[in-house]
C-alpha positions as CSV (number, residue, x, y, z in Angstrom):
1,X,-28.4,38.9,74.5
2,X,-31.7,41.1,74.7
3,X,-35.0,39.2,76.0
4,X,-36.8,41.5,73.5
5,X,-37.5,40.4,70.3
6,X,-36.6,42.4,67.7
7,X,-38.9,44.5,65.7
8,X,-38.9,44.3,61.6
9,X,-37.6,47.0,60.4
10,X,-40.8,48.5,59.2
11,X,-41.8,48.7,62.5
12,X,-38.8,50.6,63.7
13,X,-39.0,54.7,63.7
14,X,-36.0,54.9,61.0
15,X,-38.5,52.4,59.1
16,X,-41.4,54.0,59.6
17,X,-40.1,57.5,58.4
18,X,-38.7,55.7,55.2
19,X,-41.7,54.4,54.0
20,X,-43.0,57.5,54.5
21,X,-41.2,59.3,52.5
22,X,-41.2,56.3,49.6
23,X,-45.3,56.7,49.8
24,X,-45.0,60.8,48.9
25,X,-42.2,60.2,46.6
26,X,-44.6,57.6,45.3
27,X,-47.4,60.1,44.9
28,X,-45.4,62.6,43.6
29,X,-43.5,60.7,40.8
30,X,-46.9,59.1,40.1
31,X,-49.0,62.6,39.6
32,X,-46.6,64.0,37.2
33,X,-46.2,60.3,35.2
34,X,-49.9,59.1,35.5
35,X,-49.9,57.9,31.7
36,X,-46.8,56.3,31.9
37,X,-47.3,54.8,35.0
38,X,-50.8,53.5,33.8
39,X,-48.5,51.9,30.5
40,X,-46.7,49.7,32.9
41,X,-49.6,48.0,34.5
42,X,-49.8,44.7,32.0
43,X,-46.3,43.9,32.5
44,X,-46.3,44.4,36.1
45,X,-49.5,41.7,35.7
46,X,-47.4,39.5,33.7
47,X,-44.5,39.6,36.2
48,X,-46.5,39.4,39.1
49,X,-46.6,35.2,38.8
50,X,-43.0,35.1,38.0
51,X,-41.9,36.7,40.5
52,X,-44.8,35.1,43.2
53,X,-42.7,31.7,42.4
54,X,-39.4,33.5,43.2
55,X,-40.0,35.3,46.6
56,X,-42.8,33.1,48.0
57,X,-41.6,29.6,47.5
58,X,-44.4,26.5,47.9
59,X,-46.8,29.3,49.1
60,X,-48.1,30.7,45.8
61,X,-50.8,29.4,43.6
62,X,-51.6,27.0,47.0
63,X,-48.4,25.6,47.5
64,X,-47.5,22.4,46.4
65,X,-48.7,19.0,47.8
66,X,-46.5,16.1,47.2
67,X,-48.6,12.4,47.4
68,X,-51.5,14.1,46.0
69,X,-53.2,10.5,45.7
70,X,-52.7,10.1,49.7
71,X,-55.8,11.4,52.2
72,X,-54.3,14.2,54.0
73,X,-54.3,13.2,58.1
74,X,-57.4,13.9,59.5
75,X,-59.1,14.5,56.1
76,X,-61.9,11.8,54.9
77,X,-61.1,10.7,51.8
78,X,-64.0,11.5,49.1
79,X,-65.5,9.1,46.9
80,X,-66.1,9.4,43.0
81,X,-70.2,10.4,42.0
82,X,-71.7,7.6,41.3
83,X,-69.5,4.9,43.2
């Protein structure tokens, strides 16, 4: 086994000369498709929560914290205005 630890792979030379390429292929496609590019932008909104659920569970919208009516450690609890 290696002591190094490994790179991700968008780090790596083959990676970085693949996103390379995907950012002028980007540009390209985009120049020549600009109004049809600009079309898609309320649906990739729309899908942008969806998908936030999907690939980043209990870290979108804040996460989630079970025994919400618990202090967290360390935290002072607060007290109702007026109480």
């Amino acid at each position: 086994m290696s002591d190094q630890p490994r790179l991700p792979w968008w780090r790596t030379r083959g990676g970085v000369a693949a996103l390379g390429f995907g950012l002028v292929i980007a540009f390209f496609v985009l120049r020549e498709h600009y109004a049809h590019a600009l079309g898609l932008l309320p649906y990739l909104l729309l899908l942008a929560c969806p998908l936030m659920h999907l690939l980043m569970p209990h870290h979108g919208h804040g996460g989630h914290q079970h025994g919400r009516g618990q202090a967290e450690e360390g935290a002072p609890r607060r007290r109702a205005p007026g109480t």
